[in-house]
C-alpha positions in Angstrom: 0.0 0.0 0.0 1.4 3.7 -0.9 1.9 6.2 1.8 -0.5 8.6 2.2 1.4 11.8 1.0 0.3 15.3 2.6 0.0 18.7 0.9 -0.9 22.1 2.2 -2.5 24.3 -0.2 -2.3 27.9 1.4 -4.6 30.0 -0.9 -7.7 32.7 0.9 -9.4 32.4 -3.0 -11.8 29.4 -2.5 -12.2 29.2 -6.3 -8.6 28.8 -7.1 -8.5 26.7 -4.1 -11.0 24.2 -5.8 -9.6 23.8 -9.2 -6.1 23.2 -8.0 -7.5 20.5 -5.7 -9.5 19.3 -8.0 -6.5 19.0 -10.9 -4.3 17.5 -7.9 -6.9 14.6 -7.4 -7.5 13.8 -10.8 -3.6 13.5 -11.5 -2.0 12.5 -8.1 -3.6 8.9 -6.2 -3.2 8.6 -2.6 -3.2 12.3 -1.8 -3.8 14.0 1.7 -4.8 17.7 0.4 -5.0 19.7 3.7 -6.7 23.6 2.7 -5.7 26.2 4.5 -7.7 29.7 4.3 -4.5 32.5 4.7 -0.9 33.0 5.6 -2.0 33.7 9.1 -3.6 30.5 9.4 -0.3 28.5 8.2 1.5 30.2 10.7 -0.3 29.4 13.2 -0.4 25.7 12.2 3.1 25.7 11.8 3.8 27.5 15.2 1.8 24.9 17.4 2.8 21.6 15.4 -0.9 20.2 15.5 -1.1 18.2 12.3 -1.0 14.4 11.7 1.4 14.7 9.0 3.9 16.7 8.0 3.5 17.9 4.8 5.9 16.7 1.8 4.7 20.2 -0.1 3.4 23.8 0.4 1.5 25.4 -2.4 1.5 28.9 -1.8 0.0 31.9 -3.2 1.8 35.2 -2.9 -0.9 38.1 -2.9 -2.8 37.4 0.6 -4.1 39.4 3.6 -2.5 40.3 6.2 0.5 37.9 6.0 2.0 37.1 2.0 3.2 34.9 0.4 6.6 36.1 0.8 7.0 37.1 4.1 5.8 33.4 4.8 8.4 31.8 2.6 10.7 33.5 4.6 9.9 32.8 8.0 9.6 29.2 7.1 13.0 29.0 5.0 14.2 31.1 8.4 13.0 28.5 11.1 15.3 25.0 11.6 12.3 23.3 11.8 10.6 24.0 8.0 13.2 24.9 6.2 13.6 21.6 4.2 9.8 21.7 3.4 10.0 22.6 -0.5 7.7 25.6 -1.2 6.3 26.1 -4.4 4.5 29.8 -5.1 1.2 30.2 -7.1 0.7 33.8 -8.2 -1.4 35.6 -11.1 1.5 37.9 -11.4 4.0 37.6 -14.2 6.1 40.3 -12.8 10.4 39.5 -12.8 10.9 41.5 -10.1 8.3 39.4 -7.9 9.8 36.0 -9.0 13.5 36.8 -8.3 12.5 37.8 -4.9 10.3 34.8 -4.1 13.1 32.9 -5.2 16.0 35.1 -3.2 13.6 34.6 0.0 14.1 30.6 -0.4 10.7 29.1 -2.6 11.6 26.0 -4.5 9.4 26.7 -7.6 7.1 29.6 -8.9 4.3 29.1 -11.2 2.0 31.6 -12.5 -1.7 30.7 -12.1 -3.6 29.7 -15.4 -6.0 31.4 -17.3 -8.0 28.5 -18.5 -9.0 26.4 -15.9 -8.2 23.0 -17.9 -4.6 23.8 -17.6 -4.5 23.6 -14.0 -3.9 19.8 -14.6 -1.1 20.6 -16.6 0.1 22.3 -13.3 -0.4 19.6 -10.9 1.3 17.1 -13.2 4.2 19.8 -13.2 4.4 19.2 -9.1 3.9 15.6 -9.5 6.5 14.8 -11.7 8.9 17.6 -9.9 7.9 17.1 -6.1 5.8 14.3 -5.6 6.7 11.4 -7.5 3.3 9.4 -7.6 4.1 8.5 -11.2 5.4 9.1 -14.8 3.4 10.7 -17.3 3.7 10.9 -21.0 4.3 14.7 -22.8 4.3 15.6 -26.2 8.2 16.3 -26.9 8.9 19.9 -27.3 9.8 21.4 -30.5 13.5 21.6 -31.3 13.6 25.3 -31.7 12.6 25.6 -28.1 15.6 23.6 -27.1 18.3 25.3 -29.3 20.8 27.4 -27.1 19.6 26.3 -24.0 22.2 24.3 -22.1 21.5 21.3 -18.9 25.1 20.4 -16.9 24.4 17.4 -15.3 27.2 17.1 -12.4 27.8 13.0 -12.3 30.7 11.4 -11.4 29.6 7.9 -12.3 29.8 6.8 -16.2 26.7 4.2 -16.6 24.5 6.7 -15.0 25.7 9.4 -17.5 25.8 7.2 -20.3 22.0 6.9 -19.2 21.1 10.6 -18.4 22.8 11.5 -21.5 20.8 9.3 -24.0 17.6 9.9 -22.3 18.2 13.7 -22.8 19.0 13.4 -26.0 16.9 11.4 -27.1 14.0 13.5 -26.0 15.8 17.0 -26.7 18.2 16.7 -29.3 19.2 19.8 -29.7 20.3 20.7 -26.1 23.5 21.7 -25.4 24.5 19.0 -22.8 27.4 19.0 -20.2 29.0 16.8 -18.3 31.0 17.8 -14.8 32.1 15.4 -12.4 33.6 16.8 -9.6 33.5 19.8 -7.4 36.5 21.8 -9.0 35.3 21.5 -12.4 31.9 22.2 -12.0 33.1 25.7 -10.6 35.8 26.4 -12.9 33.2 26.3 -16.1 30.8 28.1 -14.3 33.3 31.1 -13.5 34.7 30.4 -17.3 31.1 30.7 -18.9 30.3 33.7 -16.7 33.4 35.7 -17.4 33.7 35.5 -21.6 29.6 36.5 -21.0 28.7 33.1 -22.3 25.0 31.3 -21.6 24.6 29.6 -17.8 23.3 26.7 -17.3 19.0 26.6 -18.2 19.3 24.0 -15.6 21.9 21.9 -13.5 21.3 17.9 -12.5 23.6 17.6 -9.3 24.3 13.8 -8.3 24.5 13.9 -4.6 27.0 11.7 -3.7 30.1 12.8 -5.2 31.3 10.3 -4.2 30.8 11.7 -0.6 27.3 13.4 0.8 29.4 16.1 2.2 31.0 17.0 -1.3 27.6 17.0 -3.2 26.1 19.4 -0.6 29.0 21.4 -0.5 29.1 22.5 -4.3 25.4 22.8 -4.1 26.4 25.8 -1.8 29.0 26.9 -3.9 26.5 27.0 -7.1 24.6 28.5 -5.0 27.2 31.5 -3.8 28.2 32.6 -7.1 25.1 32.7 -8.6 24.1 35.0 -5.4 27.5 37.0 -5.8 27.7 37.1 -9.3 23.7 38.6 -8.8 22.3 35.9 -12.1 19.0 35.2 -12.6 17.9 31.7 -10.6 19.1 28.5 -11.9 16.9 25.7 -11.3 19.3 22.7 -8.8 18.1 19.7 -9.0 19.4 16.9 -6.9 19.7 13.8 -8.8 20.2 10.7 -6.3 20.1 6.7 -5.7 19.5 7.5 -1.9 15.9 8.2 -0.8 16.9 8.6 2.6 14.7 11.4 4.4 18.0 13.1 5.9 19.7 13.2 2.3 16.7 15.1 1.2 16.2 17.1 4.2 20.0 18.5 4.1 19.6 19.0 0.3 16.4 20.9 1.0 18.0 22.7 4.1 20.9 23.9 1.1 17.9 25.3 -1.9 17.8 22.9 -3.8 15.5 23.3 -6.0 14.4 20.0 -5.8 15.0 15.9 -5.0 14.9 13.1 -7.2 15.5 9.6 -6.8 17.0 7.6 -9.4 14.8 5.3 -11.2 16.0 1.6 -10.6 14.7 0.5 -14.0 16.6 2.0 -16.6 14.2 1.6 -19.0 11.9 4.4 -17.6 15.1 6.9 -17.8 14.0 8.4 -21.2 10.2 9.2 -20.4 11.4 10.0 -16.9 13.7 12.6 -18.0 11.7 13.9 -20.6 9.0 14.7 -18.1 11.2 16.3 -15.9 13.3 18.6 -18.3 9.5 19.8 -19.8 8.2 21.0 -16.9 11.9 22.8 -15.2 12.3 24.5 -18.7 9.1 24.9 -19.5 6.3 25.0 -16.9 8.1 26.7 -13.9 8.3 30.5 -14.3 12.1 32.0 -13.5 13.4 35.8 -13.4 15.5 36.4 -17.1 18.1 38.4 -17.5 
């Protein structure tokens, strides 16, 4: 029998409330969808403790009374006790001033609220595939012209799973500029190399956790993390890529922004549609500051 996963969704418009639930029910089985009517009310929740579950997911909207969206990303990115809880922000506005600072005060994921209210299941398949994991589903392959210029470095320091990542990525965005790092040192020395001659960043970066140590992932998540901070860039979408599943691996990785934590799929052959899945909706679905 599956676990029982738990999600707040922290939103004081009951309509938008009810067709994101709704979208999350028809996409995601075995789904604990807790509402919650205003920022006030989360922190109070999250102040006293008294829920059954913890939740694996906050869905939160930014424009609310008294208490936003933003100062409530902060005070639970702030607090030892939440800050590994990813954080995704639903908001109607568009602006890239708003995003970067959602994402400078610590949310995992922005996405803009749709217009039509079918595509509120393309949303919830977007946090499923990215945050929840209940399963795989299958997307139209982008067009190649979307993919041209746009560069993945996938940090990895063992061959089979590259030789994996890389045809699956590929195969479902051939013309992606794909690169390989696998260690700490090299992973900083492009990054500084690509800044300086004003070449294109990353779109997006797959970080392997153990490298081969827990200690040296996390710590060049940090540094990725520094010089995109010091070098003030527009957010770059980390996403841990890892054969552990342990809580305290993704808790740490959490506790460090990433943007997200995935677990390896054990059968290879799901790699392709897995990754396809997952590349769509980081490049695609999720809404980041430009330069």
């Amino acid at each position: 029998m599956k676990k029982m996963k738990t999600v707040f969704l922290v939103d004081d418009d009951e309509d938008d409330r009810m067709l994101l639930l709704e979208a999350l029910g028809t996409v995601i089985k075995h789904l604990n969808i807790i509402e919650i009517p205003s920022g006030s009310h989360l922190m109070a929740l999250m102040k006293t403790g008294r829920f059954q579950h913890e939740p694996e997911l906050i869905l939160l909207d930014m424009n609310m009374p008294v208490i936003n969206g933003l100062e409530i990303v902060k005070k639970l990115k702030d607090n030892e006790r939440t800050r590994h809880i990813p954080v995704v922000m639903i908001s109607t506005t568009s602006s890239r001033q708003l995003i970067g600072e959602a994402y400078r005060r610590g949310v995992n994921a922005f996405m803009i609220k749709p217009v039509i209210a079918s595509d509120y299941e393309i949303m919830a398949m977007a946090i499923n595939v990215c945050f929840l994991h209940s399963s795989q589903y299958e997307l139209p392959v982008s067009s190649p012209k979307y993919h041209q210029n746009k560069m993945i470095m996938v940090v990895e320091d063992s061959d089979d799973h590259w030789e994996l990542m890389s045809f699956s990525l590929t195969q479902t965005m051939p013309d992606i500029q794909l690169v390989r790092m696998t260690d700490k040192n090299a992973t900083m020395e492009l990054l500084n190399t690509q800044f300086e001659n004003g070449h294109v960043v990353p779109e997006l970066i797959l970080l392997d956790l153990y490298l081969p140590s827990r200690e040296e992932g996390l710590d060049l998540l940090a540094s990725i993390r520094r010089f995109i901070e010091v070098n003030n860039l527009p957010e770059v979408p980390i996403i841990i890529f890892s054969h552990s599943g342990h809580q305290d691996d993704i808790r740490a990785c959490y506790g460090k922004w990433a943007n997200a934590y995935l677990v390896k799929p054990q059968d290879a052959s799901v790699w392709p549609e897995y990754f396809k899945s997952l590349s769509h909706f980081w490049l695609k679905t999720f809404s980041f500051p430009k330069m």
